[in-house]
N, C-alpha and C positions, 0 to 999 in steps of 0.2 A: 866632115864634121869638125867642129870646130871645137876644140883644147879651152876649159878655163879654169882658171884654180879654186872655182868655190868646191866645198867637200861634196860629195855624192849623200843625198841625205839616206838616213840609216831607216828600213824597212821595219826598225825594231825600236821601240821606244822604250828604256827600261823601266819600270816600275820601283818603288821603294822597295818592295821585297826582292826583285832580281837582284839590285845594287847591295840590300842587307846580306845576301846568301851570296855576293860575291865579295863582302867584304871579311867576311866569315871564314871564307875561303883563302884569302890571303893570309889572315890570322893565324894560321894551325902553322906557320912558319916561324912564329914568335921570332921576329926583326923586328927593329926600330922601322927600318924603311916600309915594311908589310904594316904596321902599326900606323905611319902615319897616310899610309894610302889608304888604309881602309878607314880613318878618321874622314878622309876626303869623299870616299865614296859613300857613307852614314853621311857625312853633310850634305851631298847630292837628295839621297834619300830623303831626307828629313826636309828639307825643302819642296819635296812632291807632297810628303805624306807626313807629316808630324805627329798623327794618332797612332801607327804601328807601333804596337809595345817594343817588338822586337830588337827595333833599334835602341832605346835604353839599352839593350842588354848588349849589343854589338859596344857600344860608348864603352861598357863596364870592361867587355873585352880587349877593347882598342886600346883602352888606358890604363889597363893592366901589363900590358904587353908594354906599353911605355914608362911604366912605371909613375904615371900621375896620379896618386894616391887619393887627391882631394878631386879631382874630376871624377874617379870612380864613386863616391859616395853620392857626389850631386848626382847621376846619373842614374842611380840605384832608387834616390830619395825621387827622383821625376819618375822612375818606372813605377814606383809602388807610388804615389799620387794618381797615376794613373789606373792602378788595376780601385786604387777607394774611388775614384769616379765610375769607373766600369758596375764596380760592386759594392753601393753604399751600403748593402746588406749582403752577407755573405749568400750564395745560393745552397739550397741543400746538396747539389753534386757540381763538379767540376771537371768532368769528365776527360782524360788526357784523350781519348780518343776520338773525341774534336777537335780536330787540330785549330781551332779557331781560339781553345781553349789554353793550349800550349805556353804562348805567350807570357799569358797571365799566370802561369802557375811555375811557368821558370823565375819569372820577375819576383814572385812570393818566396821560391826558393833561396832566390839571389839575395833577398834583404834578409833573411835566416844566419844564410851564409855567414854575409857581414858581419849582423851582429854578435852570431857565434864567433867570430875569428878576434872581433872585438871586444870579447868578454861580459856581451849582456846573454847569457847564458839562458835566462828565465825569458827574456822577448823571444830568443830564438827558436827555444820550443815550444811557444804559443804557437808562433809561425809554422813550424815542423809539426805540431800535431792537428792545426787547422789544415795544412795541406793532403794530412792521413783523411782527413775528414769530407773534404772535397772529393779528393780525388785514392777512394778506399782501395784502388787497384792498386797504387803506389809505383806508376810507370817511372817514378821521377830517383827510389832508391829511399826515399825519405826514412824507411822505417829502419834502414842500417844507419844512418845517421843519429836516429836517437836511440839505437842500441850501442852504439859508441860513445854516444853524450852519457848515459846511464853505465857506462863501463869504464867511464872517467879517463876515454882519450882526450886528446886534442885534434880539433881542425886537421893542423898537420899530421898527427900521427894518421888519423882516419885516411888520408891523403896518400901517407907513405903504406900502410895496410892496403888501400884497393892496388897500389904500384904495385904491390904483391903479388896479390891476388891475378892480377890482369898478367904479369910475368911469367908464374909459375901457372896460370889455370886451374887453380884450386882454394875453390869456394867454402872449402868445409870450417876453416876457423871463423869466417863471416858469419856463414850461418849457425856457428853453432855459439855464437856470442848474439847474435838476433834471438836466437831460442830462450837463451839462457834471459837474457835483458827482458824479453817479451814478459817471460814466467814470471818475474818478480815484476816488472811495474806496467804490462797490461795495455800496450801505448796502439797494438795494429791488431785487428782482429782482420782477416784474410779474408774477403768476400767469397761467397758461395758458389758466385755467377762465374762464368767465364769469360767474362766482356774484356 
């Protein structure tokens, strides 16, 4: 048999989500160098599949990790262009347990985020109490978000509170600032179902 140097072609052709979910994976290393491979491999992606919401959010994480502050905004502002094309009218549920779903309702979180960290305070819990409303199971956390926005942390404190919390394994001042926030301003009522 005869030797040639072209490559043996690959049995496996990735997909934009294989490449999003391995660039994802590169990222939990937070390096410049993990940061800019997984820009390369979101480029790969987005070149197959340019509708995947997911990759916005890969972008927001790639350039975060790089610290480009203006690309994460642009990337944030295309993911949520994309979930008002998805959804020129909000649906009545949005179920996180579609994972088809996911996407779109991390992307909604992600422009919250922003604006919370950015100080439009009032955009972000539109945002934060549209997603209670979507998605009433609240797989996403959202309703300890706005029991800390109504408890008058910040972003970062909320941030260094869950570091806490996930440290030590004790949940009880979370919850009992949800309770307390809930009691006065009314923001999650706890579905019945068990979906």
């Amino acid at each position: 048999m005869k030797q040639t140097d072209q490559p043996i072609p690959s049995p496996f052709t990735p997909n934009a989500g294989d490449l999003y979910h391995d660039a994802m994976e590169l990222l939990q290393t937070e390096s410049f160098e993990t940061g800019i491979r997984a820009l390369q491999l979101l480029e790969q992606a987005y070149k197959i599949d340019p509708s995947v919401i997911e990759l916005q959010l890969g972008y927001v994480e790639a350039y975060n990790t790089l610290g480009i502050h203006a690309s994460i905004y642009a990337h944030i502002e295309t993911g949520y262009l994309m979930v008002q094309k998805r959804f020129p009218t909000w649906p009545e549920r949005l179920e996180w347990g579609d994972t088809d779903n996911r996407g779109y309702l991390r992307m909604i979180q992600c422009k919250a985020d922003w604006l919370w960290s950015h100080g439009d305070e009032a955009e972000a819990k539109t945002l934060y109490y549209q997603l209670l409303q979507l998605n009433p199971h609240d797989n996403q956390g959202i309703r300890y978000v706005l029991a800390a926005m109504y408890a008058g942390l910040s972003d970062t404190e909320l941030d260094a509170l869950w570091e806490a919390v996930h440290d030590t394994h004790t949940f009880d001042h979370v919850e009992a600032m949800l309770t307390i926030q809930n009691k006065k301003h009314g923001f999650w009522d706890p579905p019945l179902d068990n979906v």
